[in-house]
Legacy VTK file of the C-alpha trace (Angstrom):
# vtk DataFile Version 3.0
C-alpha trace
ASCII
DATASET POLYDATA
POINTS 430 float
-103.805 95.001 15.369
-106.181 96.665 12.808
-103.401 97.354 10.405
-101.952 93.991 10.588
-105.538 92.545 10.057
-106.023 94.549 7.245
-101.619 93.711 6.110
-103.166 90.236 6.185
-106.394 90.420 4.381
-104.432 91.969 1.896
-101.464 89.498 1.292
-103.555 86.139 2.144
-104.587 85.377 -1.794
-101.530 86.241 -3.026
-100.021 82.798 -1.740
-102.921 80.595 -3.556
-102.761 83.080 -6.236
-99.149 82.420 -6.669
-99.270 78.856 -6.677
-102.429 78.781 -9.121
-100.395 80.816 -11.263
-97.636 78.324 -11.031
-99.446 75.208 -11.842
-101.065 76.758 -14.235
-97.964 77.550 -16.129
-96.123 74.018 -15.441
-99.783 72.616 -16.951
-99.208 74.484 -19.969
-95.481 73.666 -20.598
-96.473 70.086 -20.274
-98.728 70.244 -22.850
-96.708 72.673 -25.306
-94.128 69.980 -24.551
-96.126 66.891 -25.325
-97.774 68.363 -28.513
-94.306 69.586 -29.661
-93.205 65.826 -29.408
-96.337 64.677 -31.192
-95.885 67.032 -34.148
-91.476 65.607 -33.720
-93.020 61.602 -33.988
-95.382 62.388 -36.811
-92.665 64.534 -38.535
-90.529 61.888 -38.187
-93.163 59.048 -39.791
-92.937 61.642 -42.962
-89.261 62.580 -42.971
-88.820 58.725 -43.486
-91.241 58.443 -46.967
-89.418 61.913 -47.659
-86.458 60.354 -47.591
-86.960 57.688 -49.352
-88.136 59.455 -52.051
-85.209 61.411 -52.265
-83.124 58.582 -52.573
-85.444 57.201 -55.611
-85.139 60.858 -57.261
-81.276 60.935 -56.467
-80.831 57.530 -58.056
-83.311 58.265 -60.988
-81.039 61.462 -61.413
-77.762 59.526 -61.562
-79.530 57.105 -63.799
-80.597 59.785 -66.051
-76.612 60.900 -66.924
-76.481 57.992 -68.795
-79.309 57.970 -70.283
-81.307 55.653 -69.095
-83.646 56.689 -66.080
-86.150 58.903 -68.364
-88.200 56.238 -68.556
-89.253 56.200 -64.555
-89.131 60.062 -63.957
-92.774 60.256 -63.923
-93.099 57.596 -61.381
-90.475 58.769 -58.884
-92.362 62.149 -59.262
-95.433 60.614 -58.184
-93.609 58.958 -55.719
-92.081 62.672 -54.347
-96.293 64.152 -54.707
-97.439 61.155 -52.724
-94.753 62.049 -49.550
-95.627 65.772 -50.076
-98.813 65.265 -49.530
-98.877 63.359 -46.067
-96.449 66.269 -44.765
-99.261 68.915 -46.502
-101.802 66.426 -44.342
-100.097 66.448 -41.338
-99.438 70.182 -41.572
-102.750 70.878 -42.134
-103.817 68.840 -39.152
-101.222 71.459 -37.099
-103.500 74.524 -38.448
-101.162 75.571 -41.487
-103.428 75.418 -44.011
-101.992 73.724 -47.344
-103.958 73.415 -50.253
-103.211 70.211 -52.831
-101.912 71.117 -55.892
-103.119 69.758 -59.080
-101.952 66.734 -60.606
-98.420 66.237 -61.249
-98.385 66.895 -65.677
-98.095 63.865 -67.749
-95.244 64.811 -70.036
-91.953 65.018 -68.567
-91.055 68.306 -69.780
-93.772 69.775 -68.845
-93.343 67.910 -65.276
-90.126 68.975 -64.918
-91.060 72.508 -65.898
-93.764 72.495 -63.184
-93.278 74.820 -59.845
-95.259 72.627 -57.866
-92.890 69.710 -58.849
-89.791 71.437 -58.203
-90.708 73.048 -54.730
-91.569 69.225 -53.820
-88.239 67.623 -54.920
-86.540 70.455 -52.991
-89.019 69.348 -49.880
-87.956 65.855 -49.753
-84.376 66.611 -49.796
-84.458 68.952 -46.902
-87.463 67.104 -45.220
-85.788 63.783 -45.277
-82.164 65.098 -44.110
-82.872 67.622 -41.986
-86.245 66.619 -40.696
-85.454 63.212 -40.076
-82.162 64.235 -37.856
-84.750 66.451 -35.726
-87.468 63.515 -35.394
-85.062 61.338 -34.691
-82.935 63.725 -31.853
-86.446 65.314 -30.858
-87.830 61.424 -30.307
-83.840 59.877 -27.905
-84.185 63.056 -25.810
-87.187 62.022 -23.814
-86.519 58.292 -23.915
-82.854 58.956 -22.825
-84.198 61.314 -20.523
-86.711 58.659 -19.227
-83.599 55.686 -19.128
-81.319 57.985 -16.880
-83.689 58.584 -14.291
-84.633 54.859 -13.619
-81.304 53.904 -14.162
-80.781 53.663 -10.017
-83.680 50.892 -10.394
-81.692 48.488 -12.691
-78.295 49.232 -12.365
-77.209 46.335 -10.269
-78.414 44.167 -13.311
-75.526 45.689 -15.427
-72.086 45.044 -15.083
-70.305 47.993 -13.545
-68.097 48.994 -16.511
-70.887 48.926 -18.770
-71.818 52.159 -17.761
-75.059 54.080 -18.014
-78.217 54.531 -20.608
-77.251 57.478 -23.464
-74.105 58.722 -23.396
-72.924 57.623 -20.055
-70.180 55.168 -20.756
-67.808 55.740 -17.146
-68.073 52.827 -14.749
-71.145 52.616 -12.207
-69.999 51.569 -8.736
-73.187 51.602 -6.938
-76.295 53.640 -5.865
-74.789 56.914 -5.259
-73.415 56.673 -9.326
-76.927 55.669 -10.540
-78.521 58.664 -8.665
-75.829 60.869 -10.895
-77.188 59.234 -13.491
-80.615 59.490 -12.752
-79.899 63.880 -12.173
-78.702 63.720 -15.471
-81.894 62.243 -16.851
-83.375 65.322 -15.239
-81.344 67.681 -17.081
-82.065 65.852 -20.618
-85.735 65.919 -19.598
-85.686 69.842 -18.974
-83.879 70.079 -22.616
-86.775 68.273 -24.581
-89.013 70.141 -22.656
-87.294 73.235 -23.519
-85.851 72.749 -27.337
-89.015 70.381 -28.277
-91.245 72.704 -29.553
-88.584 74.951 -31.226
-87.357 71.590 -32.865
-90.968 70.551 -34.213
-91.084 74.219 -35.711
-87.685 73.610 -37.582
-88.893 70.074 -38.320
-92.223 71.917 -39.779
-90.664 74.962 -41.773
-89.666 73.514 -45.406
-92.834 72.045 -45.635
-94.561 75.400 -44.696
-91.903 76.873 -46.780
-91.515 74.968 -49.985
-95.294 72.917 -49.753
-97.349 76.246 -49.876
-98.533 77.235 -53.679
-96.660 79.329 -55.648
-96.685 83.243 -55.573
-98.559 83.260 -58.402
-101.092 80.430 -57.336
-101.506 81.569 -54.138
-101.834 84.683 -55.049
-105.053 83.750 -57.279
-106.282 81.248 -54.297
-105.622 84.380 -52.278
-108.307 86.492 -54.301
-110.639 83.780 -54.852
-110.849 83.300 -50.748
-111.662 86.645 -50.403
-114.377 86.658 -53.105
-115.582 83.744 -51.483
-115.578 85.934 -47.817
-116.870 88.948 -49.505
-119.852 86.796 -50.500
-120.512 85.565 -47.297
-119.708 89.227 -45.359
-122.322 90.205 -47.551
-124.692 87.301 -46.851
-123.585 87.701 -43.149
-124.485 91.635 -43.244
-127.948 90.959 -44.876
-128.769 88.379 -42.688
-128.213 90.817 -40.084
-130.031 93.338 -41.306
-133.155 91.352 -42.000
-133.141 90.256 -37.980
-132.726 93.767 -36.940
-135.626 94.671 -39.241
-137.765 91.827 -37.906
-136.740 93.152 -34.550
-137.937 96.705 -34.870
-140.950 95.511 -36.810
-142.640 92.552 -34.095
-141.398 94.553 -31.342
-140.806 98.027 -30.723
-142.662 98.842 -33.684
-145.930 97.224 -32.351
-145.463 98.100 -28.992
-145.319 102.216 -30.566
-148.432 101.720 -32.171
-150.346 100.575 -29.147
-148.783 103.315 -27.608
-150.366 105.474 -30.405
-153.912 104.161 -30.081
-153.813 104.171 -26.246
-152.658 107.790 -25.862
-155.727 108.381 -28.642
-158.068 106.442 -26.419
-156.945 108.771 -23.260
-157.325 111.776 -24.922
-160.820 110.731 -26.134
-161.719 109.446 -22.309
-160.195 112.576 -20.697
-163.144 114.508 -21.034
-166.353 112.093 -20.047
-164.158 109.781 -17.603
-160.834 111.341 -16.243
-160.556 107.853 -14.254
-160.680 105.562 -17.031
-158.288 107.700 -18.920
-155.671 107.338 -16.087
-155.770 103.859 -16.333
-155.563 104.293 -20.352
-152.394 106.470 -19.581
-150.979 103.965 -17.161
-151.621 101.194 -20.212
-149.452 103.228 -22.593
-146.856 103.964 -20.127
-146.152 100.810 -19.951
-146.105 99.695 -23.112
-143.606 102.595 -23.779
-141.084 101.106 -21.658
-141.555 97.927 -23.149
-140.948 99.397 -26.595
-137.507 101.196 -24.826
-136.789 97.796 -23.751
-136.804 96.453 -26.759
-134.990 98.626 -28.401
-132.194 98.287 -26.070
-132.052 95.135 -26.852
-131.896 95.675 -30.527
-128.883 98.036 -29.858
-127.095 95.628 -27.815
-127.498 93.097 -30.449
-125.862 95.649 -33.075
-122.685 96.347 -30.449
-122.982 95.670 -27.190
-122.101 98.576 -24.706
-120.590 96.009 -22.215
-117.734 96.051 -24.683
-116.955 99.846 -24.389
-117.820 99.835 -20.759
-115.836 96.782 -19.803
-113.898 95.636 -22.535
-113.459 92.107 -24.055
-112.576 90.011 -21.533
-114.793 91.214 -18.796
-118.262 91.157 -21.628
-116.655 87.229 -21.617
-116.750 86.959 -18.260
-120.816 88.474 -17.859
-121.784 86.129 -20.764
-120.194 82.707 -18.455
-122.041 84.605 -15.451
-125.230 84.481 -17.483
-124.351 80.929 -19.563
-126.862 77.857 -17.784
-123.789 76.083 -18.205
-121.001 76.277 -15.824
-118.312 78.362 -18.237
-114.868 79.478 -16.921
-112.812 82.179 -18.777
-109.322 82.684 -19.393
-108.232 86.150 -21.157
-104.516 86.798 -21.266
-104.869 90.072 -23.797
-102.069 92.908 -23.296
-104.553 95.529 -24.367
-107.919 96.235 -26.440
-108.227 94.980 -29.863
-110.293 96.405 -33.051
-113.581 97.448 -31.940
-115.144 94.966 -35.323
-112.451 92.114 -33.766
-114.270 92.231 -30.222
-117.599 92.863 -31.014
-117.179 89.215 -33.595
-115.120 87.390 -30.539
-118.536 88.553 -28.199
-121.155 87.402 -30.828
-118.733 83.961 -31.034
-118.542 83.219 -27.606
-122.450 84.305 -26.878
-123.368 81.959 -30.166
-121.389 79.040 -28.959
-122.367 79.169 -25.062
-126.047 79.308 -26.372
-125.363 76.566 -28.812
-123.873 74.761 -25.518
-126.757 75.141 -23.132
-129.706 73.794 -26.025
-127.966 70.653 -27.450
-124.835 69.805 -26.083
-125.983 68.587 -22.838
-122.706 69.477 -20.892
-122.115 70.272 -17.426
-119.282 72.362 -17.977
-117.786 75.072 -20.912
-114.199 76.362 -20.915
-113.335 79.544 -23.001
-110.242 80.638 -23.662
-108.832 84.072 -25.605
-104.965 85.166 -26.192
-103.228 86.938 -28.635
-100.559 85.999 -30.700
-98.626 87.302 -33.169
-100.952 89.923 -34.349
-103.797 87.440 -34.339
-106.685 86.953 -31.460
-107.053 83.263 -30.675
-110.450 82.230 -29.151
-111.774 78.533 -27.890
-114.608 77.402 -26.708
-114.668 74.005 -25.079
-117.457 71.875 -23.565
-117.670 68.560 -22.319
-120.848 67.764 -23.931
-122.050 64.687 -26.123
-120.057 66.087 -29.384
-121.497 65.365 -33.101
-121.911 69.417 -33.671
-122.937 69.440 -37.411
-122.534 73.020 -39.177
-125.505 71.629 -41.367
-128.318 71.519 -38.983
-129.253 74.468 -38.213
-127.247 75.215 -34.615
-126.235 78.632 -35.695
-122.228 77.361 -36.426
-122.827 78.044 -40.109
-123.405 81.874 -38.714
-120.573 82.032 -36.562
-118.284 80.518 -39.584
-119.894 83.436 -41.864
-118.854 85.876 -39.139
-115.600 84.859 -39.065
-114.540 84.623 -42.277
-115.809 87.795 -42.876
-112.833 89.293 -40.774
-110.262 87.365 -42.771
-110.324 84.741 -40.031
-110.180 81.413 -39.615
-112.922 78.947 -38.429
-112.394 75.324 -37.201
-114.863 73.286 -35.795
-114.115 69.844 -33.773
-116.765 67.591 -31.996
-116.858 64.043 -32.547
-119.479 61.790 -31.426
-119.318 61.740 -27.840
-117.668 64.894 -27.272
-115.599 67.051 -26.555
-116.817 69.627 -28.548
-114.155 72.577 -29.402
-114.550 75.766 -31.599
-111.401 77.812 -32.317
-111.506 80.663 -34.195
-108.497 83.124 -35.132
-109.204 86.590 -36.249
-106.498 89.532 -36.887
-106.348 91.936 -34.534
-105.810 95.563 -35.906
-105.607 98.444 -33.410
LINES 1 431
430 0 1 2 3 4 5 6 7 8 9 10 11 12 13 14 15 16 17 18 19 20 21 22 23 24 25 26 27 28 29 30 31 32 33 34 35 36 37 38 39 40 41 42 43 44 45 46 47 48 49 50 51 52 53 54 55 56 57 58 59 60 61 62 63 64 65 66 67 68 69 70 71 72 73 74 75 76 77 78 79 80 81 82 83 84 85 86 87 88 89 90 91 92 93 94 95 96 97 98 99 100 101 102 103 104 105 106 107 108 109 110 111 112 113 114 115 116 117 118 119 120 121 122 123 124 125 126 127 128 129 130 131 132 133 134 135 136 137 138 139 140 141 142 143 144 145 146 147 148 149 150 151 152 153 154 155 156 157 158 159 160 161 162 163 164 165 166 167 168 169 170 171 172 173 174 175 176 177 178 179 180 181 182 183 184 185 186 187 188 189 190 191 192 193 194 195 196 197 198 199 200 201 202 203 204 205 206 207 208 209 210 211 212 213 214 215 216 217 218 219 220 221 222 223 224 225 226 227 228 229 230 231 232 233 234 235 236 237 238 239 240 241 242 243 244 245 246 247 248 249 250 251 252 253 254 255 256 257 258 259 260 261 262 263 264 265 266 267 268 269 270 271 272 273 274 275 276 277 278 279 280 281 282 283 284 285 286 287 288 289 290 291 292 293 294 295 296 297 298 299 300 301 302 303 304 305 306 307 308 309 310 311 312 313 314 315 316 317 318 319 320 321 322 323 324 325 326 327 328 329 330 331 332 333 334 335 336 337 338 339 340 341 342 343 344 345 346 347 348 349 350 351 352 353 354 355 356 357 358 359 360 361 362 363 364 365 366 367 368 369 370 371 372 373 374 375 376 377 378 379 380 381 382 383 384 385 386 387 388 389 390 391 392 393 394 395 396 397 398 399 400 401 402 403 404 405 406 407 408 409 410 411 412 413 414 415 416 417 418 419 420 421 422 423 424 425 426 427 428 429
């Protein structure tokens, strides 16, 4: 009976474990699912002005054989910049970060002759072709999907041989037909759910592709980011530096010099009042371990130990313990990451939580950490009152600095009345 008690004990959370594990996983194909139809709709909104200026360039094109469509080239080029930009908007919204290029050049030589130019006339051809055919498949999958299974609902309203929603087109007899029908709106369903966000990344690639700068541009963008992150490593680094002094100098430093005089006073008591210099002793005792105090701390702000000790996700998990706000923690990391890569994520999460508990007035915190591709992806939610401003003073400016110093990127959003949501990507050497 022992044994079986103990069998029990053993296998009872597996069960809720199980089915936690489970909803947690349908909750997260759901929402890969509806963003990946999102980012098919809004795709779709663009192929259309993409294709439309295609058709303008292809016409211009034809006109310009003759000899007669010179004239309007700079327009219709305009026209192409104007659709490139709302898929480089949109893009950029979906955390591919596109820069705009300059203005498109005035003469039409030097138009034509422009990189920037031809990578976008390229875009709208493929965009408004291919991207539109996605949108527009990614967009009938769910609705067919949505028609077939309340098709037994309304079927009786149809004439028999008109068949079914989609491509149904045999003759519906009665119920047990419609509930075919209605099986086969389930299997459309579990298609969109499972080529929808492959689809959106198709729908997405030739403006990744062909909308990014040039290799030369980007490759002087590329060098004038990481000036710009070398400056603020640096800034970020001296910053530190100057808290770690002020550190040592308020605190441990003070506390070692009252040590100092007080072991002075006791030796000068020891001889006249042995008593007295006890209690002198006692004084400076104490005021030792206060000075080893602090500098614990001081270490712990350099690199915590919890991270060697425990590792990343269970420091996370002792920072929620400790947050005043309620703070859950989800880690999915298949090992450790670069010791620099943690010990930012830590300083992140402790930042934001604090930043949480003083002005955000929320009653709950959500952080989140996975890796992919390479990269360490970090969140941190909270339910608060929103309006986080980088400019006042709430420490996000530091945790930006931080960030960036590790080649990573930094995105804050928290509009008025909340939510408030950090997400930070870093990359994750070994």
């Amino acid at each position: 009976m022992q044994g079986e008690d103990a069998g029990s004990t053993v296998r009872g959370p597996a069960g809720p474990e199980r089915g936690h594990a489970v909803r947690q996983y349908l909750r997260e194909r759901v929402r890969i699912s509806v963003d990946a139809l999102e980012h098919l709709v809004g795709g779709l909104g663009t192929s259309i002005l993409a294709l439309t200026a295609f058709l303008l360039l292809s016409v211009v094109a034809l006109a310009c054989v003759v000899g007669v469509g010179f004239v309007v080239v700079p327009s219709v080029l305009k026209v192409v910049r104007s659709a490139a930009d709302r898929e480089r908007a949109r893009l950029s919204r979906w955390a591919f970060d596109l820069p705009m290029p300059p203005p498109v050049p005035t003469g039409l030589r030097a138009a034509l002759r422009d990189p920037w130019v031809r990578r976008e006339c390229a875009f709208v051809a493929l965009h408004g072709t291919f991207g539109f055919v996605l949108g527009a498949v990614g967009l009938s999958l769910p609705l067919t999907a949505v028609q077939n299974f309340l098709f037994p609902l309304y079927f009786w309203m149809l004439p028999p041989d008109m068949g079914g929603p989609g491509f149904i087109y045999w003759r519906i007899d009665g119920l047990l037909d419609a509930l075919v029908v209605a099986l086969i709106g389930v299997g459309w369903l579990a298609v969109a759910v499972a080529l929808g966000p492959r689809m959106a990344d198709l729908q997405a690639l030739p403006g990744r592709r062909l909308l990014a700068p040039p290799r030369d541009v980007d490759m002087s963008l590329r060098i004038a980011e990481l000036t710009a992150t070398r400056a603020g490593a640096l800034d970020a680094h001296a910053v530190e530096l100057r808290r770690i002094e002020r550190s040592l100098h308020d605190g441990a430093q003070n506390r070692l010099v009252a040590v100092t005089v007080l072991l002075g006073a006791a030796r000068r008591a020891l001889a006249r009042d042995p008593a007295q210099a006890a209690q002198v002793l006692d004084r400076a005792q104490d005021a030792a371990e206060l000075a080893l105090a602090e500098l614990r701390t001081v270490v712990r702000g350099i690199l915590p130990p919890v991270l060697d000790d425990r590792g990343l996700a269970g420091a996370l998990h002792g920072l929620a313990a400790g947050s005043a706000v309620p703070c859950t923690v989800e880690v999915d990391l298949p090992g450790r990451c670069a010791a620099s890569v943690e010990a930012t994520a830590y300083f992140v999460v402790a930042e934001a939580l604090t930043n949480v508990a003083r002005h955000s007035g929320a009653s709950a915190a959500a952080v989140t950490v996975g890796l992919t591709a390479g990269r360490l992806h970090l969140s941190v939610s909270d339910d608060g009152r929103g309006g986080a401003d980088e400019g006042h003073g709430s420490g996000i400016s530091g945790i930006r600095r931080r960030v960036e110093a590790h080649d990573g990127r930094f995105t804050l959003t928290s509009p008025p009345g909340g939510p408030t949501t950090i997400i930070v990507e870093l990359p994750c050497g070994s």
